[in-house]
C-alpha atoms as an extended CHARMM CRD file, in Angstrom:
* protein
*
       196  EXT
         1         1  UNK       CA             99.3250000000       93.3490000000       75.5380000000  PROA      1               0.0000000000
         2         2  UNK       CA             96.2910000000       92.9780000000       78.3060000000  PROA      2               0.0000000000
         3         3  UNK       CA             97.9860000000       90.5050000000       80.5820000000  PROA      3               0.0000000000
         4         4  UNK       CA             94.3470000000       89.0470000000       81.2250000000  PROA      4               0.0000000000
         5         5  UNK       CA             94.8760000000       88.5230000000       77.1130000000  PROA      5               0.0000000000
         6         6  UNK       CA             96.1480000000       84.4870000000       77.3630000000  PROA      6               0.0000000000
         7         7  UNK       CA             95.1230000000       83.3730000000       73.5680000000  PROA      7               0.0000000000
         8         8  UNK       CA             96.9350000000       86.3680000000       72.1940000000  PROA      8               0.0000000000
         9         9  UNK       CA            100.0620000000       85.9460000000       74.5840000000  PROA      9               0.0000000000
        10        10  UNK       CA             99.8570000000       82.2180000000       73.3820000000  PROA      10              0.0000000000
        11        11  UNK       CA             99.8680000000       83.4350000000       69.7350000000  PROA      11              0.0000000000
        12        12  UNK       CA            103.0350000000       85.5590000000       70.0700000000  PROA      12              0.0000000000
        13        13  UNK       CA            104.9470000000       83.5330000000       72.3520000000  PROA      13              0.0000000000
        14        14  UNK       CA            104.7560000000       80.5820000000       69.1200000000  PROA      14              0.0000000000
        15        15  UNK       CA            105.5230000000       82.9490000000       66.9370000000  PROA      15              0.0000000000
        16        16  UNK       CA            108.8810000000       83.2200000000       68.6140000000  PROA      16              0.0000000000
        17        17  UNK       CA            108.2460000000       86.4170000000       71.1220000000  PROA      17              0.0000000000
        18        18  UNK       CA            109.8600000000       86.7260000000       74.5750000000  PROA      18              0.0000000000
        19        19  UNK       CA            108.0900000000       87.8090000000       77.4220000000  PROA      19              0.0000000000
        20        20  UNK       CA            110.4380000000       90.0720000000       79.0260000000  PROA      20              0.0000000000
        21        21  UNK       CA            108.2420000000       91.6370000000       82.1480000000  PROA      21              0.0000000000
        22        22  UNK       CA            105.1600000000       93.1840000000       82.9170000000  PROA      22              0.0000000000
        23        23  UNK       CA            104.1470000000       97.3460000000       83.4030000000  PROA      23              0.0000000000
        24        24  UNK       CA            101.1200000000       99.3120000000       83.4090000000  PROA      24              0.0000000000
        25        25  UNK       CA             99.4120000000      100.9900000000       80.7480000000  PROA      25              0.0000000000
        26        26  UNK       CA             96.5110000000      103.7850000000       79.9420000000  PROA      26              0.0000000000
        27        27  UNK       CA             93.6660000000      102.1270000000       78.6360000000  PROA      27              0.0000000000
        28        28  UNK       CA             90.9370000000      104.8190000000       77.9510000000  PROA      28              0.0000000000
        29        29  UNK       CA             88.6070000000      101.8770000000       77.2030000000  PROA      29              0.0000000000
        30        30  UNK       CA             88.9090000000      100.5660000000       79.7360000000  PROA      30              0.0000000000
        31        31  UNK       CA             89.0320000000      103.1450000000       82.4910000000  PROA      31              0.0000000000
        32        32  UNK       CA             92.6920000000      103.5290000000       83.8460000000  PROA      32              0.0000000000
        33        33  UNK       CA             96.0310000000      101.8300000000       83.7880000000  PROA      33              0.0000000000
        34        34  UNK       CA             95.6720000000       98.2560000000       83.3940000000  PROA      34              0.0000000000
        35        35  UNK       CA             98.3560000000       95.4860000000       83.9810000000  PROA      35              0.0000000000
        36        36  UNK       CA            100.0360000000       94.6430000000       79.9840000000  PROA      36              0.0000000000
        37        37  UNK       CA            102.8150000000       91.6890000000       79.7300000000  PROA      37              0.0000000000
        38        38  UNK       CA            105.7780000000       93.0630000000       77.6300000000  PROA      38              0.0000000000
        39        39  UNK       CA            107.5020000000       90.8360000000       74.5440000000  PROA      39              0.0000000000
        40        40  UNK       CA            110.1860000000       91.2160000000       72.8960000000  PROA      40              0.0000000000
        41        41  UNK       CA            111.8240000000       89.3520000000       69.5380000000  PROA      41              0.0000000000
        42        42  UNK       CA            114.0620000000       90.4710000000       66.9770000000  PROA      42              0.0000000000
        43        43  UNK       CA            113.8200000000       89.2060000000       62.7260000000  PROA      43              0.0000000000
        44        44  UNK       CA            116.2540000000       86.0490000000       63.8720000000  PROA      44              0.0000000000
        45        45  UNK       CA            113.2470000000       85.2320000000       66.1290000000  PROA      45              0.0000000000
        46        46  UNK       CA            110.8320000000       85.5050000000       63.8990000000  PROA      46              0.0000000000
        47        47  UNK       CA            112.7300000000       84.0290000000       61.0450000000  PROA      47              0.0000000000
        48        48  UNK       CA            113.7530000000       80.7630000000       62.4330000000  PROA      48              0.0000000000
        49        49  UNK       CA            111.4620000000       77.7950000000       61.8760000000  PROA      49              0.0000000000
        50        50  UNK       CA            108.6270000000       77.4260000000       63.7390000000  PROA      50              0.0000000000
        51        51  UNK       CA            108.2350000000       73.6510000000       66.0080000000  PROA      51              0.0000000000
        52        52  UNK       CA            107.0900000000       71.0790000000       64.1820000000  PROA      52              0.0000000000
        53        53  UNK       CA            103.1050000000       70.3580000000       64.9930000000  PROA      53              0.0000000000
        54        54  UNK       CA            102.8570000000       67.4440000000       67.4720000000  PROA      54              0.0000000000
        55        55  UNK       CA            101.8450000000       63.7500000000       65.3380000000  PROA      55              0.0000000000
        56        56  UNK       CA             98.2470000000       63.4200000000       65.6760000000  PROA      56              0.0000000000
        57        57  UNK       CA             97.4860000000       60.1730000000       67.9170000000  PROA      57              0.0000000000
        58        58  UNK       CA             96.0940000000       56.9750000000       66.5400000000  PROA      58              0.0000000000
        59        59  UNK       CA             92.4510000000       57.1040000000       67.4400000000  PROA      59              0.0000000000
        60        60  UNK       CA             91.0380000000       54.8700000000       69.9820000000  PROA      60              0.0000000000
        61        61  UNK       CA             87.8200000000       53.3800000000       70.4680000000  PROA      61              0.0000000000
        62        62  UNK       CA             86.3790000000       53.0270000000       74.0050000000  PROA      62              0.0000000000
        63        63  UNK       CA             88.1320000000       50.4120000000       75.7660000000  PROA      63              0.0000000000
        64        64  UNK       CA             91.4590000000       51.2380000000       74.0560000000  PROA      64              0.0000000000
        65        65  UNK       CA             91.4280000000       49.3300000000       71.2150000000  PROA      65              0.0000000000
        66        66  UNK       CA             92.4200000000       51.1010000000       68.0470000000  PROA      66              0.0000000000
        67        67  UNK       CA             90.3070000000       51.9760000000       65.2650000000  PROA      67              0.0000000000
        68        68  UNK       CA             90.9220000000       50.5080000000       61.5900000000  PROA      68              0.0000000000
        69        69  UNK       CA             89.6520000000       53.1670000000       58.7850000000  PROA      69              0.0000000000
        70        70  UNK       CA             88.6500000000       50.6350000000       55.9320000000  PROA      70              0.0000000000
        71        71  UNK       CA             87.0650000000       51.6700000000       52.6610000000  PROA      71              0.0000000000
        72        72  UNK       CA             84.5730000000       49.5100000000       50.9880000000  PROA      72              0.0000000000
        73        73  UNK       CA             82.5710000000       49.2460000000       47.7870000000  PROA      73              0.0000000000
        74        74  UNK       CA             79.6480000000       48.0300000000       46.6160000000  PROA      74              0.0000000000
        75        75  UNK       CA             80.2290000000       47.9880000000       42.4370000000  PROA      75              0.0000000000
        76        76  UNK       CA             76.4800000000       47.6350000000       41.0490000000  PROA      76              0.0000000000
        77        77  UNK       CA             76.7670000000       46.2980000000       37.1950000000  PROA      77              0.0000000000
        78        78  UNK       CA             74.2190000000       47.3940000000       34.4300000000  PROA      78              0.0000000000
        79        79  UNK       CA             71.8850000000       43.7660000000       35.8080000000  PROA      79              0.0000000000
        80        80  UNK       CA             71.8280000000       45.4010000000       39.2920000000  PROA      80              0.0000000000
        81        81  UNK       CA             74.4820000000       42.7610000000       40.4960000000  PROA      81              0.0000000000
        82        82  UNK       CA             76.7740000000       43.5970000000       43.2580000000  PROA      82              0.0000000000
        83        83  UNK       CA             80.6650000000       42.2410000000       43.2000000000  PROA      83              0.0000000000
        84        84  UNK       CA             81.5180000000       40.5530000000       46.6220000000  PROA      84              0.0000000000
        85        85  UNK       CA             85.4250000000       38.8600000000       47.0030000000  PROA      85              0.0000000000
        86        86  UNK       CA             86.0500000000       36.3110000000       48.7520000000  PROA      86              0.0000000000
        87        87  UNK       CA             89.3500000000       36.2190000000       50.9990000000  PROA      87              0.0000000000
        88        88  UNK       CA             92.0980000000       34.2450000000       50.1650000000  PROA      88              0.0000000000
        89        89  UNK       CA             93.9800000000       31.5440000000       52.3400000000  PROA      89              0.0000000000
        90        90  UNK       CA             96.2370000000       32.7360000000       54.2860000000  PROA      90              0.0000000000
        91        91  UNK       CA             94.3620000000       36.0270000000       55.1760000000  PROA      91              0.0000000000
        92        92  UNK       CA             92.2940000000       37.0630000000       58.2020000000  PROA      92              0.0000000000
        93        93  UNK       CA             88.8110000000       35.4580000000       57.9940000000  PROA      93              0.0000000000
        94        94  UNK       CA             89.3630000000       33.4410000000       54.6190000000  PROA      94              0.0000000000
        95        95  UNK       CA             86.6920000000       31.9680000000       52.6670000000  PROA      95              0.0000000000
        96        96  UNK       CA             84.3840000000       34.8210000000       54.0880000000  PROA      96              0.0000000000
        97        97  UNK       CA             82.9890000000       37.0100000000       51.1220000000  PROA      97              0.0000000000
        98        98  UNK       CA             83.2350000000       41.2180000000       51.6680000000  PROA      98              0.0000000000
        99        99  UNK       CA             82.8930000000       44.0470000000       49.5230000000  PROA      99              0.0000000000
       100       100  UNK       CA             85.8370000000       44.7230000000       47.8930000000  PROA      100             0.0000000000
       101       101  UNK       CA             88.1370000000       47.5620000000       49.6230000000  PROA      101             0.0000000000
       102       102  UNK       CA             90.6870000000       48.0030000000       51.9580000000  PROA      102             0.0000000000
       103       103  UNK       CA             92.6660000000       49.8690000000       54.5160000000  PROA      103             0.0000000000
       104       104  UNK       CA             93.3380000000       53.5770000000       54.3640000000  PROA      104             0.0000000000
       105       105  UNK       CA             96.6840000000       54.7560000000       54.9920000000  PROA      105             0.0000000000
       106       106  UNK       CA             97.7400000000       57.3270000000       57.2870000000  PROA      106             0.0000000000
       107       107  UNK       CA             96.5710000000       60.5780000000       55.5240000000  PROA      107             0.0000000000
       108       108  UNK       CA             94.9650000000       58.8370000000       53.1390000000  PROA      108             0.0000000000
       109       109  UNK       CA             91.1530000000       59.4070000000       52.9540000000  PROA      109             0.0000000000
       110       110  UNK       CA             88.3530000000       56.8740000000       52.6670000000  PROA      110             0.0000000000
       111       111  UNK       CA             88.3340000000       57.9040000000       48.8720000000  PROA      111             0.0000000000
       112       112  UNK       CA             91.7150000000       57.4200000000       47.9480000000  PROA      112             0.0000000000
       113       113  UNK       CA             91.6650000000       54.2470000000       49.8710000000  PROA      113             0.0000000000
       114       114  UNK       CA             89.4380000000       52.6470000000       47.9600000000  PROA      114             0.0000000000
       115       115  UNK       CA             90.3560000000       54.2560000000       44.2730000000  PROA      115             0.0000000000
       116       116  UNK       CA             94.3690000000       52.5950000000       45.2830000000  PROA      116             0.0000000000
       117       117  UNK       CA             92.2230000000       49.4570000000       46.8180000000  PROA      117             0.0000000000
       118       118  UNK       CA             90.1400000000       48.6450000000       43.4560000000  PROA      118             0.0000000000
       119       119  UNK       CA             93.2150000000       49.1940000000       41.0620000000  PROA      119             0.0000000000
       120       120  UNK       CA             95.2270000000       46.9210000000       43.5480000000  PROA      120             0.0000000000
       121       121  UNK       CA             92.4620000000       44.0750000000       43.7140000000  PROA      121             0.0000000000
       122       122  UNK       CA             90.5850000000       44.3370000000       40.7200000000  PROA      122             0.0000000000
       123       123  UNK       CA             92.7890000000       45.9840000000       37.9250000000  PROA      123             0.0000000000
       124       124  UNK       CA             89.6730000000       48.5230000000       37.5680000000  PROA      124             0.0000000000
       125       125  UNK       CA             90.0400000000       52.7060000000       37.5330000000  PROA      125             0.0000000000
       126       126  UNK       CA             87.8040000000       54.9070000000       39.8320000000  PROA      126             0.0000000000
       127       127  UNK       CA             87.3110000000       58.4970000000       40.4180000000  PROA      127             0.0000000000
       128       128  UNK       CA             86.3580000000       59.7560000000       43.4780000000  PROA      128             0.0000000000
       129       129  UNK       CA             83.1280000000       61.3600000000       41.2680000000  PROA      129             0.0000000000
       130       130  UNK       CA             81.7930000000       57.7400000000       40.5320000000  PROA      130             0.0000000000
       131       131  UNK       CA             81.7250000000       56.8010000000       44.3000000000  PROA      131             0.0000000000
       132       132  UNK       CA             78.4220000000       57.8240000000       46.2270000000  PROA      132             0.0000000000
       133       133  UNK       CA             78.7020000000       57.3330000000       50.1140000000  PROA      133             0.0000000000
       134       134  UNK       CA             75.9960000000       54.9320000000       51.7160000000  PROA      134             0.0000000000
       135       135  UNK       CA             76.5710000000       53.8980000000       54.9440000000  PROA      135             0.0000000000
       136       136  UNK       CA             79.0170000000       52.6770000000       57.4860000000  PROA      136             0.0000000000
       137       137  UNK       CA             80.0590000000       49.8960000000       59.4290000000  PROA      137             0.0000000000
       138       138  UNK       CA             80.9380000000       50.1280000000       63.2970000000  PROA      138             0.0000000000
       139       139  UNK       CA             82.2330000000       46.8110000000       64.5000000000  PROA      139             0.0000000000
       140       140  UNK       CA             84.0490000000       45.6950000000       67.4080000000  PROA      140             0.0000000000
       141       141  UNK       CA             86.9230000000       42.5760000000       66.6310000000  PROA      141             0.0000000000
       142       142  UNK       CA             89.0000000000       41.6440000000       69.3970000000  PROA      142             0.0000000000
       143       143  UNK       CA             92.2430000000       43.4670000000       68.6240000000  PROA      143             0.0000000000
       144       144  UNK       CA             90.3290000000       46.8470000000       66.8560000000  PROA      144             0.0000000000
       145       145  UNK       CA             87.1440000000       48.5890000000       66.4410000000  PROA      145             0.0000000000
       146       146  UNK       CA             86.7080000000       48.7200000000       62.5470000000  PROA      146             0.0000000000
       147       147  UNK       CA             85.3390000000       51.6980000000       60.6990000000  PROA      147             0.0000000000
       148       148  UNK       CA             84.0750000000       50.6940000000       57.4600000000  PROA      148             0.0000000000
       149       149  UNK       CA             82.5960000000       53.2180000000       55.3680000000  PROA      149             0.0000000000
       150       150  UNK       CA             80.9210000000       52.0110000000       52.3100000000  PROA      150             0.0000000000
       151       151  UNK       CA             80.5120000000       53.4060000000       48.7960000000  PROA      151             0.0000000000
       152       152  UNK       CA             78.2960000000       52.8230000000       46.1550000000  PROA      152             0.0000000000
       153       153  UNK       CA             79.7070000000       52.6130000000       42.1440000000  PROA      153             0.0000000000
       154       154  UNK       CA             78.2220000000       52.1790000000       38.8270000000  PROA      154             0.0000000000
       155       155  UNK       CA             80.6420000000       53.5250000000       36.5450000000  PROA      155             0.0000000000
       156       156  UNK       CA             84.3420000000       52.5070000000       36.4010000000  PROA      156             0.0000000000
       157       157  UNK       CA             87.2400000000       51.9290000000       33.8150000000  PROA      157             0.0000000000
       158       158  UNK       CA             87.9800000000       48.6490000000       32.6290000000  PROA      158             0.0000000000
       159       159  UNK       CA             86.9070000000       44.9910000000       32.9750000000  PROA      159             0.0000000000
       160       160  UNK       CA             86.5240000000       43.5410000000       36.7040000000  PROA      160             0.0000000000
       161       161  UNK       CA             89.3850000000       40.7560000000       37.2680000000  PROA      161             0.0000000000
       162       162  UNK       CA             91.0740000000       38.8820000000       40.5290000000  PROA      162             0.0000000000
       163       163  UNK       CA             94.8100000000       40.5340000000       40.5070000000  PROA      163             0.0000000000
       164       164  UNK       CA             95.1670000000       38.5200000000       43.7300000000  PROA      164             0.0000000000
       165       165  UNK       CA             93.7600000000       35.4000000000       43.8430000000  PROA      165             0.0000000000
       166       166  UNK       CA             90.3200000000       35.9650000000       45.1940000000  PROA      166             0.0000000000
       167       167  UNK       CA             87.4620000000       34.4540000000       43.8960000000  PROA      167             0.0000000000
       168       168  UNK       CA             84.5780000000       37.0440000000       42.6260000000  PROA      168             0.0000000000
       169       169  UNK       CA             81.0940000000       36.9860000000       42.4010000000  PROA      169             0.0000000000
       170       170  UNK       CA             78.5800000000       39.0500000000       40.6800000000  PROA      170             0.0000000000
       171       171  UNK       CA             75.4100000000       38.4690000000       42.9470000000  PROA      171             0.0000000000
       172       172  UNK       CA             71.8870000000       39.6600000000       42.7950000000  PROA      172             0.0000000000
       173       173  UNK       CA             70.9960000000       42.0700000000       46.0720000000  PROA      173             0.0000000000
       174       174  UNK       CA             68.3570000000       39.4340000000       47.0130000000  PROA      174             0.0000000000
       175       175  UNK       CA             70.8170000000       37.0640000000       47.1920000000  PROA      175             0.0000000000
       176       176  UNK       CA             73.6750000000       38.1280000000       48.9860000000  PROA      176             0.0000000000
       177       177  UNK       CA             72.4200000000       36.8840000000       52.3370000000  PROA      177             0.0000000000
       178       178  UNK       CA             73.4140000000       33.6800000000       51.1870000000  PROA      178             0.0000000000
       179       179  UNK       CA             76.7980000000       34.4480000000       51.0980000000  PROA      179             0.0000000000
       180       180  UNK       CA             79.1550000000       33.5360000000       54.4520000000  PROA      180             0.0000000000
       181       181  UNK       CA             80.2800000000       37.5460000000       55.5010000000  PROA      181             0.0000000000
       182       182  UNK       CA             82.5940000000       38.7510000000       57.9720000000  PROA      182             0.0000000000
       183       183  UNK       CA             80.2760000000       40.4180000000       61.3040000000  PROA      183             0.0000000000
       184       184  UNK       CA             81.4940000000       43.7730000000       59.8800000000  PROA      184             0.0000000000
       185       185  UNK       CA             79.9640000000       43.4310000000       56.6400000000  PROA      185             0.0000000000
       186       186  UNK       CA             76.6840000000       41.4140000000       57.3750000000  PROA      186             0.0000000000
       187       187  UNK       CA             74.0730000000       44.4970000000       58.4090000000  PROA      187             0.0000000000
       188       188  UNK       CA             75.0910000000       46.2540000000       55.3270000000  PROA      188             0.0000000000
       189       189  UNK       CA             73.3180000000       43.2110000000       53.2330000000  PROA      189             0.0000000000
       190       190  UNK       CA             69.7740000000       44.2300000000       54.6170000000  PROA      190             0.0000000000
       191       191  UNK       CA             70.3250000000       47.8730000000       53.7520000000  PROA      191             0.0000000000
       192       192  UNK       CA             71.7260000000       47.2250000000       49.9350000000  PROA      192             0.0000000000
       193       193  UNK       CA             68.9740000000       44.6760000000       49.5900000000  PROA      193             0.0000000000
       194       194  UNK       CA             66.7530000000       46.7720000000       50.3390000000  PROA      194             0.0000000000
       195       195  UNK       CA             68.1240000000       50.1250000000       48.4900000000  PROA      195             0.0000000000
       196       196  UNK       CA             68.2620000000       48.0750000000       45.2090000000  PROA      196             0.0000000000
């Protein structure tokens, strides 16, 4: 192989090669003898289990402060009525009312998130089909930068209920200004307001 070739000596040296020494080889392409890297590897080299890929880092917002991946949803009922939840005692920011949602896992998209989130909370069943994206959050809190995305949903399986001990209420779009948010959650009011 070309020893001016890097990517490709990359590619085989992964794969388990050896680089063993260098020569020179005919290239009529190119004109002449050119400078080639020899490898070498045998089927126990090539058999044996490749490295396992590196863990991908946490990401970090400017500043170093991690970044939170948190789902939300906005369920709209047949009266145009969107569900907020207010958080328990004993939780971050209690007594503030969100959109109901909650933290991905790692590997776990923003869709599957919330789908596990909504069973969890509300004892309701979501596909991934029912949930439209609208817009994001981008907030800084002291510890983390939060990245909310939020989803709109119409349709669902079963009937809405507290499974853990959060007050709900169904509130008109108009309306939900009234309604004591977390920073995160309070420019997303204008935009549903105004979108329903």
């Amino acid at each position: 192989m070309l020893r001016d070739n890097a990517r490709s000596a990359a590619v085989l040296r992964r794969l388990g090669f050896l680089e063993v020494g260098e020569a020179m080889q005919p290239f009529l392409s190119r004109g002449g003898p050119m400078p080639v890297l020899l490898f070498q590897g045998g089927r126990e080299d090539l058999t044996a289990d490749p490295a396992p890929e590196p863990a991908l880092a946490a990401p970090v917002a400017p500043g170093g402060k991690p970044i939170l991946l948190v789902a939300a949803c906005a369920l709209v009922d047949v009266d145009g009525r969107v569900l907020l939840a207010r958080r328990p005692e004993g939780k971050p920011l209690a007594g503030l009312w969100e959109f109901p949602g909650g933290k991905a896992a790692p590997g776990e998209t923003p869709e599957d998130a919330l789908i596990r989130e909504l069973k969890e909370e509300l004892d309701i069943d979501v596909s991934a089909s029912c949930l439209a994206p609208f817009t994001f959050a981008s907030h800084a809190y002291e510890a983390f930068h939060l990245l909310m995305p939020l989803y709109l949903c119409r349709r669902w399986g079963g009937i809405v209920r507290a499974t853990e001990g959060q007050a709900l209420a169904w509130v008109r779009p108009q309306r939900l200004g009234d309604y004591a948010m977390p920073p995160a959650d309070k420019p997303l009011v204008a935009m549903l307001r105004d979108f329903l």
